[in-house]
C-alpha positions in Angstrom: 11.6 -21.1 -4.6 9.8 -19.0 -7.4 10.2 -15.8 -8.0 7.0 -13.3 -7.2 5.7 -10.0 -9.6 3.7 -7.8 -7.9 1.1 -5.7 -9.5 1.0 -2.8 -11.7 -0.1 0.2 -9.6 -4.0 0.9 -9.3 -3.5 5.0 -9.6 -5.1 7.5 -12.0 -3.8 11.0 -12.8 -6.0 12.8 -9.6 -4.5 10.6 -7.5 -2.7 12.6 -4.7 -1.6 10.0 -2.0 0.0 6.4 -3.0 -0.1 3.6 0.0 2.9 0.8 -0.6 2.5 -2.2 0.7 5.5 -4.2 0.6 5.0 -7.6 -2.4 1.6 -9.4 -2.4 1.0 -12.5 0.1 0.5 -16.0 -1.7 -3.1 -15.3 -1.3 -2.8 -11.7 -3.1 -0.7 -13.3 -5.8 -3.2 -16.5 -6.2 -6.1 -14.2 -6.8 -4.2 -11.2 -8.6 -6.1 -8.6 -6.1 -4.1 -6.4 -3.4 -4.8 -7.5 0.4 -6.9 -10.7 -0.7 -5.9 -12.4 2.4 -9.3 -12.2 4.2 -7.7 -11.6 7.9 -5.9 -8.4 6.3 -7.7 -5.7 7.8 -6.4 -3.5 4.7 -9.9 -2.8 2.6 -12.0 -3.2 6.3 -10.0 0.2 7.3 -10.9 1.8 3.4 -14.0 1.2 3.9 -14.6 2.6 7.5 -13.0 5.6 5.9 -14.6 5.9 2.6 -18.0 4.0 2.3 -19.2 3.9 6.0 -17.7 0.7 6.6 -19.0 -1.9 4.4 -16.8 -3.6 1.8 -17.3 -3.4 -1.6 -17.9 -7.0 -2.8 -16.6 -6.4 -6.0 -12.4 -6.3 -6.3 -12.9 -3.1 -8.9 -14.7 -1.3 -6.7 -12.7 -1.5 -3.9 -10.1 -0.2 -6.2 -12.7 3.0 -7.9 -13.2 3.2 -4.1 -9.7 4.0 -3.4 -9.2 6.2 -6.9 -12.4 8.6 -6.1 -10.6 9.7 -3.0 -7.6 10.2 -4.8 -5.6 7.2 -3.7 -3.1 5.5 -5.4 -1.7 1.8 -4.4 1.3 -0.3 -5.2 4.3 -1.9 -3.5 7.9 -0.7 -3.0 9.0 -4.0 -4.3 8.4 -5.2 -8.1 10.0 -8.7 -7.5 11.2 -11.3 -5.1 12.6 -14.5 -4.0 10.0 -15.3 -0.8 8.6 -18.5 0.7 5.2 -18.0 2.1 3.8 -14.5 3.2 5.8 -13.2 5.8 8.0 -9.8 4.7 10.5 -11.4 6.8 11.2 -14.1 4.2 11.8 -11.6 1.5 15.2 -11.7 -0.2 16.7 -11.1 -3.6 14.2 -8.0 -4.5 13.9 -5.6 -6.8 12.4 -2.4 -6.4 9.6 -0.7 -8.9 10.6 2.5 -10.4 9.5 5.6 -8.2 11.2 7.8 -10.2 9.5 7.0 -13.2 6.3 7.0 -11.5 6.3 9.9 -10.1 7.0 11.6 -12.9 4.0 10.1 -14.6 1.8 11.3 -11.5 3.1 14.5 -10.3 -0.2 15.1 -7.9 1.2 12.5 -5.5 2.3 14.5 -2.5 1.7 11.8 0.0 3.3 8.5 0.3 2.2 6.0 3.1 4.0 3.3 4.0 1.8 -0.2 4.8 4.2 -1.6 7.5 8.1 -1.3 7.8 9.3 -3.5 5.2 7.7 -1.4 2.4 9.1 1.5 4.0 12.3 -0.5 4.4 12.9 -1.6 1.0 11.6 2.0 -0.5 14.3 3.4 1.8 17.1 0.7 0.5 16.6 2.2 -3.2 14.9 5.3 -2.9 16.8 8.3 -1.0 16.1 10.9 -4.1 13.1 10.5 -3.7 12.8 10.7 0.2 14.6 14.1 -0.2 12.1 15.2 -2.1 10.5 18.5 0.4 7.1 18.7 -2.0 6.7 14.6 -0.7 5.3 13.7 2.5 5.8 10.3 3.9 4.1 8.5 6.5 5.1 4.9 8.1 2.1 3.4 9.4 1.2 0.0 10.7 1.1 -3.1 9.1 -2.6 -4.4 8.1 -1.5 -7.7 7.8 -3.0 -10.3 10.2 0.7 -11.2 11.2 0.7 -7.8 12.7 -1.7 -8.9 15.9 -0.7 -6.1 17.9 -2.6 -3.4 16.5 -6.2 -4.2 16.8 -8.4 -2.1 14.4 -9.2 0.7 16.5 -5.4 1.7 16.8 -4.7 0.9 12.9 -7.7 3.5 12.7 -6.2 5.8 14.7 -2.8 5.8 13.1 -3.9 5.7 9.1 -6.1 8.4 10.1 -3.8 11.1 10.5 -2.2 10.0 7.2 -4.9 9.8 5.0 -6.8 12.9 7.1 -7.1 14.9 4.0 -9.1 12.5 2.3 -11.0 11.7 5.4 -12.3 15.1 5.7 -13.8 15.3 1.8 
């Protein structure tokens, strides 16, 4: 098995909340894009929040679409050993640097987690920064299509309260 490198982080310096996904499925990785898998319900939830539902075609808007409202996005883990997409075939990780990064973006004040093995691993090599009182964190359901039993409306519901400041804008 190959190892697999996430992405650098789409954030800017306004950004106040960051979203962690966990790594990238083979799809993600094959098309270097966050949540390409087209069953992920990740960017159909964005949308309903921040552009009245509809998509943006383009990958860089998506992104600009998260950025505008002040929304950072990455993944607790920078590299693993993982066949296929599941998080439960992850092994042999390494963590990115939260440290580091949040002392490049001291706005973020809100940290959500994209299903529980992002929280997991962020957990595993993180508990600085989980003491940190200025931080909230939030761990929400999984997007991912292998999480069949949230439909939409109660993915809604849930990232709703997290991201309810942005919501509200």
């Amino acid at each position: 098995m190959e190892r697999c490198v996430g992405f650098a982080p789409s954030v800017d310096e306004n950004c106040t909340t960051l979203i962690l996904g966990s790594m990238p499925s083979v799809k993600s990785l094959e098309q270097n894009q966050y949540y390409a898998h087209p069953q992920n319900r990740f960017w159909k939830l964005m949308a309903i929040f921040f552009n009245d539902g509809v998509i943006p075609s383009i990958y860089e808007r998506r992104l600009q679409m998260l950025r505008e409202n002040h929304i950072a996005l990455w993944d607790s883990i920078d590299s693993c050993v993982r066949e296929g997409s599941l998080d439960s075939a992850i092994c042999d990780e390494v963590a990115n640097d939260f440290t580091a990064f949040l002392e490049k973006y001291p706005n973020i004040v809100r940290i959500c987690f994209n299903g529980g093995k992002s929280f997991q691993c962020f957990k595993k090599y993180n508990k600085e920064v989980l003491k940190n009182p200025k931080i909230q964190f939030f761990k929400l359901p999984s997007t991912s299509p292998a999480n069949a039993r949230f439909r939409l409306a109660d993915l809604q519901e849930k990232w709703q309260e997290a991201l309810q400041e942005h919501i509200a804008k």
